[in-house]
N, C-alpha and C positions, 0 to 999 in steps of 0.2 A: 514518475519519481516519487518517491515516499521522504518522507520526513518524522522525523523524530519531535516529540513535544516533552516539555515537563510540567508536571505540576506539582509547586508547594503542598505538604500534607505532611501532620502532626504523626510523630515515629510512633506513638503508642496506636494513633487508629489505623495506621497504615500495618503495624504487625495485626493487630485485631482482625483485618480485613482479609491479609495472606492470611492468617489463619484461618479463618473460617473458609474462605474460598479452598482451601485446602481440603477440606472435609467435605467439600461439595465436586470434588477432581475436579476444578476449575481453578485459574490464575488470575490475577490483575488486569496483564496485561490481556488475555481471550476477554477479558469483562470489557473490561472498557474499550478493544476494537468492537466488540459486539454492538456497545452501545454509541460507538462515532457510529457507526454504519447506520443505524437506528436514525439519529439527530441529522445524520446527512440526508435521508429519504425523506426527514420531518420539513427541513428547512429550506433544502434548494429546491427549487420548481423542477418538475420533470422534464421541461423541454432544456434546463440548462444540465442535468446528469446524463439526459441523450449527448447531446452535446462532447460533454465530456468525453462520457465512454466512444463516442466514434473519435474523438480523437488520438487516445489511446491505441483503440483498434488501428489506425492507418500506420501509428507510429510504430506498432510492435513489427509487421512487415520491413519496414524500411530497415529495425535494427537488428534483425534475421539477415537481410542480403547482405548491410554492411560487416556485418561478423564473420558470414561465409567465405565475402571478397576477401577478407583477410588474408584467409589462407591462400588462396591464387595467387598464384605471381603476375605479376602486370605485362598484358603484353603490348610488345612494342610493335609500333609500325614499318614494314619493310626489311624487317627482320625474319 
């Protein structure tokens, strides 16, 4: 699951910034994902981002069959 954050920041540095990231074909937002991912690898310990990511991993499976089953019709017993 992902989540959205904000952060307070002054309109004139914040166009400064678009701007120039502009001029380097880059965005805000690619900046500052680039640099969560950066402060994530710095901060959490490796054995809790293993962690993590296996849990993601087991969960993307499960919500592959539940989307499938969708489509199915349910079948009934003795019918």
């Amino acid at each position: 699951m992902r989540k959205t954050i904000s952060v307070p920041i002054d309109e004139g540095r914040l166009s400064a910034i678009e701007m120039y990231l502009e001029q380097k074909n880059s965005t805000l937002t690619a900046e500052l994902e680039k640099y969560i991912e950066q402060l994530y690898g710095k901060i959490v310990p490796q054995n809790v981002r293993d962690y993590i990511e296996m849990l993601a991993a087991s969960q993307k499976p499960r919500q592959r069959r539940s989307g499938a089953d969708k489509d199915k019709p349910e079948q009934q017993d003795g019918v």
